[in-house]
PLY file of the C-alpha trace (Angstrom):
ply
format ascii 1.0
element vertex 187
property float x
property float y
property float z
element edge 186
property int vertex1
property int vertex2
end_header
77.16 71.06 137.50
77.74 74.15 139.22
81.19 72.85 140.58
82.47 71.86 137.37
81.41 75.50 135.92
83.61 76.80 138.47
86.41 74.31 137.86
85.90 75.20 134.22
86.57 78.74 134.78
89.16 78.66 136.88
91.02 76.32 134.17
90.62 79.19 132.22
91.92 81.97 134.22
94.58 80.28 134.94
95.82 78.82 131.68
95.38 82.99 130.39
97.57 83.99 133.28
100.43 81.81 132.39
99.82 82.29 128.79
99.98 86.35 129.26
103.42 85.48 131.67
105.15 83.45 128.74
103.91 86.30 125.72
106.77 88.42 124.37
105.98 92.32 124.68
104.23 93.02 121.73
107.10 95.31 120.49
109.96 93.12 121.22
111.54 92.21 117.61
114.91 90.28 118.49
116.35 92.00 115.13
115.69 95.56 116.77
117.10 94.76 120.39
120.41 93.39 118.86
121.51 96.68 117.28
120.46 99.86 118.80
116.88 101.48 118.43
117.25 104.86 116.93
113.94 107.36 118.73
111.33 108.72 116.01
112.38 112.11 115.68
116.32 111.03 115.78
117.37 112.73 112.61
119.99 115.22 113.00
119.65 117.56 109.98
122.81 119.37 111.01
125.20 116.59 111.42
127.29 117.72 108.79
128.11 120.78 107.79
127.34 121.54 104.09
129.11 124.81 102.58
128.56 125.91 99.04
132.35 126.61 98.40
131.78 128.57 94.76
129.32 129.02 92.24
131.78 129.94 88.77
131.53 130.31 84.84
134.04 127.90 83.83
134.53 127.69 79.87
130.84 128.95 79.31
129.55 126.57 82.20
128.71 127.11 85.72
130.18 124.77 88.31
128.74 124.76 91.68
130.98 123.42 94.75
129.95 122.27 97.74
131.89 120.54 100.34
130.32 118.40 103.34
132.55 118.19 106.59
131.49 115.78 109.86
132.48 118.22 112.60
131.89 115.80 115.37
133.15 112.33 114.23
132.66 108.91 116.01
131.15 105.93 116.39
127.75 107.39 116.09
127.04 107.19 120.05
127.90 109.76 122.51
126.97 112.76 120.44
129.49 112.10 118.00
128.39 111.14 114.38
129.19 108.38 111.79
130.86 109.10 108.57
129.07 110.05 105.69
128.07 107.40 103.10
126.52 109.26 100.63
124.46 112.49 100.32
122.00 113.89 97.21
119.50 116.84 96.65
116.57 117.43 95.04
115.95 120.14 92.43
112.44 122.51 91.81
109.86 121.96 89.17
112.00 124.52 86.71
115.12 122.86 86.61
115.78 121.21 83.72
117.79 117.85 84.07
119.05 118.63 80.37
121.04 121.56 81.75
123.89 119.08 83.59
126.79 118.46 81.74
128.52 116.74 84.29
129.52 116.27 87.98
132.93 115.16 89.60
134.25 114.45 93.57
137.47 115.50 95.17
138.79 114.64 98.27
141.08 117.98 98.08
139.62 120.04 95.85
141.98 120.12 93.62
141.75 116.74 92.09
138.66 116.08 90.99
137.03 112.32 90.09
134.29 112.54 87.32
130.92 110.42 87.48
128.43 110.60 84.82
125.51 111.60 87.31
121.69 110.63 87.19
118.46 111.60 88.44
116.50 109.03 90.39
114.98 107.16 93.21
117.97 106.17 95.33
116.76 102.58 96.57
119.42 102.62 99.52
117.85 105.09 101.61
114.01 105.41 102.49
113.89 108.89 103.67
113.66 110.66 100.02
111.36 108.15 97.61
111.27 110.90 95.17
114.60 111.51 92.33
117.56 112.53 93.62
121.27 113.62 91.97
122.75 111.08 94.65
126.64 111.83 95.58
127.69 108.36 96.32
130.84 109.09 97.92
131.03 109.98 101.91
133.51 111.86 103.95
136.49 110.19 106.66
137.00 111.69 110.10
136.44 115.37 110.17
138.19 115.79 106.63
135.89 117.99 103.92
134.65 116.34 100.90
134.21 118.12 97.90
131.13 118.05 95.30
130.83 119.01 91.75
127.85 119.94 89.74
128.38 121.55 86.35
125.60 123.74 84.58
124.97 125.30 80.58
122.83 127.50 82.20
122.74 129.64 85.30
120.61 129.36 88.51
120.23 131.50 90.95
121.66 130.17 94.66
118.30 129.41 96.98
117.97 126.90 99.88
117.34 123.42 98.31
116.55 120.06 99.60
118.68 117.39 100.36
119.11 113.89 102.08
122.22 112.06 103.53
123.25 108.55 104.65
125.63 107.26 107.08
125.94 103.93 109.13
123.39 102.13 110.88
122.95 104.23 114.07
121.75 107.26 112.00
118.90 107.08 110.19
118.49 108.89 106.88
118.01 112.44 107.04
116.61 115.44 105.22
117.69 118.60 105.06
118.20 122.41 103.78
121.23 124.22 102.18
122.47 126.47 100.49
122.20 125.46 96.88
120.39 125.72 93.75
117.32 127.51 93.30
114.49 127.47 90.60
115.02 130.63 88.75
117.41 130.34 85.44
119.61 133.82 85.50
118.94 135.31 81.53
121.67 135.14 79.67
0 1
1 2
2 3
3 4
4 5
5 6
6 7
7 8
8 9
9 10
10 11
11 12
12 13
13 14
14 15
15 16
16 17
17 18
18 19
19 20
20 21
21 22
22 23
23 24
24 25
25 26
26 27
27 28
28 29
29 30
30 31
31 32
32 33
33 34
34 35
35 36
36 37
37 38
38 39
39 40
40 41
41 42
42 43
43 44
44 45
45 46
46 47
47 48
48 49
49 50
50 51
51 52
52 53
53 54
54 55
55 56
56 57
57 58
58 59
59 60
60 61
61 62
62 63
63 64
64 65
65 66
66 67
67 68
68 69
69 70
70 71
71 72
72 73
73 74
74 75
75 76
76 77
77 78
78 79
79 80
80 81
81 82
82 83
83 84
84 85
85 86
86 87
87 88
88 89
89 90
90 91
91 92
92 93
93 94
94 95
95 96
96 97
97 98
98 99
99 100
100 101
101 102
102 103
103 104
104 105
105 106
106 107
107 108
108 109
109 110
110 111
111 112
112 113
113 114
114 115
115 116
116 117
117 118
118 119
119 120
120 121
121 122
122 123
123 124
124 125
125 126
126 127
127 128
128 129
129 130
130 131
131 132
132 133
133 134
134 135
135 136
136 137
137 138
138 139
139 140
140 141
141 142
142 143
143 144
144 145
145 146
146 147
147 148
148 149
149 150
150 151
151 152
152 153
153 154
154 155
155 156
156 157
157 158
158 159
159 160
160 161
161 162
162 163
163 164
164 165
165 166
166 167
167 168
168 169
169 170
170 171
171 172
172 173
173 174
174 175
175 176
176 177
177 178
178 179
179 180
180 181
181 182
182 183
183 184
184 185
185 186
């Protein structure tokens, strides 16, 4: 009895060696190891450079400019960074969504491409689950972009809150610039 205890057990130490041999890591995901891993903490907030170009009363509106500009553009490896795909901010508990009359995009800025633009939950990112005025149009090569958002009312200029999306080696991303703040200017 004693030898087939012993037997028994060294079945089983055995049969967990080759089993523990044969197991995967537990982090190995063949989806993840086919494209590269991007670290925790890989978010580059200043991978473009955002400029507020103007801030201007326009025909009794204000229209706020900003242009986004990749200053290091690649492949996304090496330091350098993908194009943009799209990029959105957030606003403060006093802004008032009625306020926006409109919003355009120019690749120039001079010609400028209206959009009828909304506030909400971008579902194509996952780094901002909150609203958003999402800019869905991105910037080539180390060209500027240009962004329009027209106001009735006047804001004052304060650092604001914003997200941006690019190709599959960088991860959303949030970050500040210069851009609206809470406080409507009297009129």
């Amino acid at each position: 009895m004693l030898l087939f205890g012993l037997f028994a057990i060294g079945l089983l130490f055995c049969g967990c060696q080759r089993e523990s041999k044969q197991s995967l890591p537990a982090n190995h995901d063949p989806v993840l190891t086919s494209r590269p891993v991007i670290p925790p903490g890989a978010c580059n907030s200043n991978a473009y450079v955002i400029t507020l170009e103007s801030k201007t009363l326009v025909g009794g509106n204000w229209e706020w400019v900003w242009s986004v500009r990749n200053p290091n553009p690649g492949n996304g490896l090496n330091g350098t960074v993908q194009d943009l795909s799209h990029w959105g901010m957030q606003f403060g508990d006093c802004f008032l969504w009625s306020d926006v009359v409109g919003a355009a995009i120019s690749r120039n800025g001079n010609n400028w491409a209206n959009f009828t633009p909304r506030y909400e939950v971008d579902p194509s990112q996952d780094c901002v689950t909150t609203p958003v005025l999402k800019f869905d149009t991105g910037t080539t090569g180390s060209a500027k972009t240009y962004y329009k958002l027209i106001l009735k009312k006047d804001y004052t200029t304060g650092s604001s809150d914003g997200y941006y999306k690019s190709g599959v080696r960088m991860p959303c991303c949030t970050f500040k610039f210069q851009g609206i703040g809470c406080v409507q200017i009297p009129t």
